[in-house]
C-alpha positions, -999 to +999 in steps of 0.1 A: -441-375+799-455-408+808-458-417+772-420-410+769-417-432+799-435-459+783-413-456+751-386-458+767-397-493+779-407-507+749-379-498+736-358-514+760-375-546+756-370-543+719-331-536+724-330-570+753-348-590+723-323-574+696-293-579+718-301-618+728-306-626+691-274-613+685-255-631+713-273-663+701-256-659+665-226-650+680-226-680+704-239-702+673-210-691+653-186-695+680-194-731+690-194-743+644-164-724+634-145-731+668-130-767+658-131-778+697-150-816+693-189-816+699-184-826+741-162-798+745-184-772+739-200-759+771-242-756+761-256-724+769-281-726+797-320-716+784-333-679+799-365-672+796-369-652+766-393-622+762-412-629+731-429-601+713-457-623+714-458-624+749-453-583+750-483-582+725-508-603+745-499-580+772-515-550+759-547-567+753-563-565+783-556-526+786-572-521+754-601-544+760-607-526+797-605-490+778-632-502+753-652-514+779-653-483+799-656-465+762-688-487+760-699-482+792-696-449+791-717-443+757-741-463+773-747-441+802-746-411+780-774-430+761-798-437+788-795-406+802-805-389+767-832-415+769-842-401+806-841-364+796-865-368+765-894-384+785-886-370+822 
């Protein structure tokens, strides 16, 4: 369920990203094929922009934390082998 969830919000970032492309093509194609003279045509304000780059260098931290604690863990496990043995 909670992977559904998370999905469902990638997902929806992808379709935001998909959908501002195409209202930048359309906007594009509007203002060359519009014959109104360069002044006349209102410029469309900048809005920050969710970049899959951005979405990607979110997802490193998670991973690095989860191998950490994966290391951390086999470390543990390790030293306590280590303690059994010789105890």
């Amino acid at each position: 369920m909670i992977r559904s969830k998370r999905k469902q919000a990638g997902n929806l970032k992808k379709m935001r990203v998909g959908r501002k492309k195409r209202e930048d093509k359309l906007y594009q194609q509007w203002a060359r094929y519009s014959e109104l003279p360069h002044g006349a045509i209102p410029q469309k304000e900048a809005s920050p922009d969710i970049s899959v780059k951005t979405e990607k260098n979110k997802h490193r931290p998670r991973l690095l934390y989860i191998l950490l604690g994966i290391g951390i863990a086999m470390l543990c496990v390790g030293i306590v082998l280590l303690l059994t043995q010789f105890g």
